[in-house]
C-alpha positions as CSV (number, residue, x, y, z in Angstrom):
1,X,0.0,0.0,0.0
2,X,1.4,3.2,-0.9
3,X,2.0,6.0,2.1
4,X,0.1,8.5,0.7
5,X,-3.3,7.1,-0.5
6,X,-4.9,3.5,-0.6
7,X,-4.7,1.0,-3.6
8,X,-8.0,0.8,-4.6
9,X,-9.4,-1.5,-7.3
10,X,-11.0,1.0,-10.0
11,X,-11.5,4.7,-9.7
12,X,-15.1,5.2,-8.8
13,X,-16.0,7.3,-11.7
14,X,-14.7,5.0,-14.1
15,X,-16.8,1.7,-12.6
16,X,-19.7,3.6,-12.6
17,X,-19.5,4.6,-16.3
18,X,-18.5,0.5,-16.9
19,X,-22.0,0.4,-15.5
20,X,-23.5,2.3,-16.8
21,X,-22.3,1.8,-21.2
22,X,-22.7,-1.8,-20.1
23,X,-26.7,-1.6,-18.9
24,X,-27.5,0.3,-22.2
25,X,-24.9,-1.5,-24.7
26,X,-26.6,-5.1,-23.4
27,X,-29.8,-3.1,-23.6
28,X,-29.6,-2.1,-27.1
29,X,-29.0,-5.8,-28.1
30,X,-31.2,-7.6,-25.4
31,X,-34.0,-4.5,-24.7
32,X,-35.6,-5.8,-21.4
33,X,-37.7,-3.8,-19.5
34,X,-40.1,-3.6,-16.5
35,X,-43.0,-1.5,-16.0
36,X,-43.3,-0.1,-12.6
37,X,-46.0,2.6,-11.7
38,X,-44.6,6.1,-11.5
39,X,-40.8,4.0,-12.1
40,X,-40.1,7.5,-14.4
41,X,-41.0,9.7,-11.7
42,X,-39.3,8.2,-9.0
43,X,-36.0,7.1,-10.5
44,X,-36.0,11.6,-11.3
45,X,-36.9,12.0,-7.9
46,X,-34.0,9.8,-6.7
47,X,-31.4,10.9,-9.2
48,X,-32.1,14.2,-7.9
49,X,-31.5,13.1,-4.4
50,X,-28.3,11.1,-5.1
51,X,-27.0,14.0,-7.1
52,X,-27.6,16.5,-4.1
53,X,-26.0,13.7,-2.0
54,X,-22.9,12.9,-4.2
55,X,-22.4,17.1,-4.4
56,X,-22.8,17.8,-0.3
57,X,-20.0,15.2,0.1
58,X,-17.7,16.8,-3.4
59,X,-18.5,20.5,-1.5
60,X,-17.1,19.2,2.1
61,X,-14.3,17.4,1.3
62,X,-13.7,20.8,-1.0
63,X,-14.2,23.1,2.3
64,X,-11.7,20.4,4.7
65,X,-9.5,20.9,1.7
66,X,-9.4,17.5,1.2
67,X,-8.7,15.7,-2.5
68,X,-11.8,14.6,-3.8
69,X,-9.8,11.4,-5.9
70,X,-8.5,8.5,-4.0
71,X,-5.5,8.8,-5.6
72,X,-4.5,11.5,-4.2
73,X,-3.5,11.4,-0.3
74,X,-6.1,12.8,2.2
75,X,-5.3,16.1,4.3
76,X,-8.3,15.6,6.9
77,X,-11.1,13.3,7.5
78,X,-14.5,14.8,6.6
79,X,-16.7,13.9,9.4
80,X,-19.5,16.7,9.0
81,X,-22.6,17.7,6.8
82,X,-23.5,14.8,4.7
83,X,-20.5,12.7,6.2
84,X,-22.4,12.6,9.7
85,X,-25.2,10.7,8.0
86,X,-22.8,8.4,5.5
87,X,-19.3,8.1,4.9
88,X,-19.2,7.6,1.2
89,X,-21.5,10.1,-0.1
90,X,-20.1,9.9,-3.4
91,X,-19.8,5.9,-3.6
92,X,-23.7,6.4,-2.5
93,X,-24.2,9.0,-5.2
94,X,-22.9,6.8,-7.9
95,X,-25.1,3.8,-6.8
96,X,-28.2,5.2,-6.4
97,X,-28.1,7.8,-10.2
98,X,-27.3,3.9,-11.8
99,X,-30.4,2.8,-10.2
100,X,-32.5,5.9,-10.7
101,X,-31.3,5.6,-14.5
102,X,-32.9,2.1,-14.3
103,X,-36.4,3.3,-13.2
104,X,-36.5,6.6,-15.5
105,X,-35.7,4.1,-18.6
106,X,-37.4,0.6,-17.2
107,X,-34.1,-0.9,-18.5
108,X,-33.5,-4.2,-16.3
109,X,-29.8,-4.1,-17.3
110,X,-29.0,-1.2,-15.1
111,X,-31.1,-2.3,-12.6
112,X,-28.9,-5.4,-12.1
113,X,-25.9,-3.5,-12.9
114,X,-27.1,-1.4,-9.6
115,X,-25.5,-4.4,-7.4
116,X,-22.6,-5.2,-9.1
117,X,-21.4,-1.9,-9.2
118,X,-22.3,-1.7,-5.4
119,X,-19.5,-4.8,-4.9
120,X,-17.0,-3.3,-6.9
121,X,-17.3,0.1,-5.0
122,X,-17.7,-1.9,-1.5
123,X,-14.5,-4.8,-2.1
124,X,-12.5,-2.6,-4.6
125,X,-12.6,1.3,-3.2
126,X,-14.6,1.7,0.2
127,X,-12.4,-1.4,2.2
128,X,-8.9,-0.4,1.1
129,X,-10.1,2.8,1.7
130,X,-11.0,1.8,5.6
131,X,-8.1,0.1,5.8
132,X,-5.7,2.8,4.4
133,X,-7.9,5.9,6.9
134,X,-7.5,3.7,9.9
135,X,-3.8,3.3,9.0
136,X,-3.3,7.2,8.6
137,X,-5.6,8.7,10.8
138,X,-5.8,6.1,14.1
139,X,-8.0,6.3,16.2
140,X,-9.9,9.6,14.8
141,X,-10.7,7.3,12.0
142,X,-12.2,4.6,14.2
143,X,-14.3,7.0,16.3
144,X,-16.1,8.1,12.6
145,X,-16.5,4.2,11.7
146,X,-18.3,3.8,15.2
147,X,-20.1,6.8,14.7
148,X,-21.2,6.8,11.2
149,X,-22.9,4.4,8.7
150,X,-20.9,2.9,6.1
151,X,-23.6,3.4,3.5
152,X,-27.1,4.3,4.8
């Protein structure tokens, strides 16, 4: 493990675009859907949610002047706003706009994708993650994981 920041798997961004090209490439040769009452209106309403989610955690880790990539090293651990509720805002973010893409479209694929990409960002980024903070930041770091949800 380097010094300065953990190894993670994939970069975040990129797994959830993997994700993502994959539910609608797969979709545009196998188009599966599922119809689910207000499935449009929700998904919008939840895409909106994650975004404001994914943006509160971008905007503190901006204030704590903190790197918002994991490969770059952390300055400070972000422990309030959105991080009092959740410590991956962002991880969360990316989940839940996959999943809200899969209601506003009824595409199944991204729907399934929804839990794969929640593995690779759990296994590949959030637990080398947990393992590099606890490293770094001691005992700081393990009052937040006591404190704090992982996810939700």
């Amino acid at each position: 493990m380097p010094d300065d920041r953990p190894e993670i798997l994939i970069y975040p961004p990129i797994a959830f675009g993997i994700a993502m090209a994959a539910s609608y490439g797969i979709y545009l040769v196998y188009p599966l859907s599922f119809a689910l009452p207000f499935g449009p209106q929700i998904g919008v309403a939840l895409c909106g949610c994650a975004v404001v989610v994914g943006a509160s955690g971008a905007g503190m880790f901006r204030q704590i002047g903190t790197p918002i990539s994991p490969h770059k090293a952390p300055r400070k651990l972000a422990t309030g706003g959105i991080f009092r509720l959740t410590r991956n805002p962002m991880y969360l973010s990316l989940t839940a706009i996959l999943y809200s893409c899969a209601l506003m479209f009824s595409n199944v694929w991204a729907a399934l994708m929804t839990p794969l990409l929640w593995g690779t960002l759990h296994w590949g980024v959030v637990l080398p993650e947990e393992r590099f903070l606890t490293q770094k930041f001691g005992d700081e770091y393990r009052e937040l994981l006591s404190s704090t949800r992982r996810w939700l």
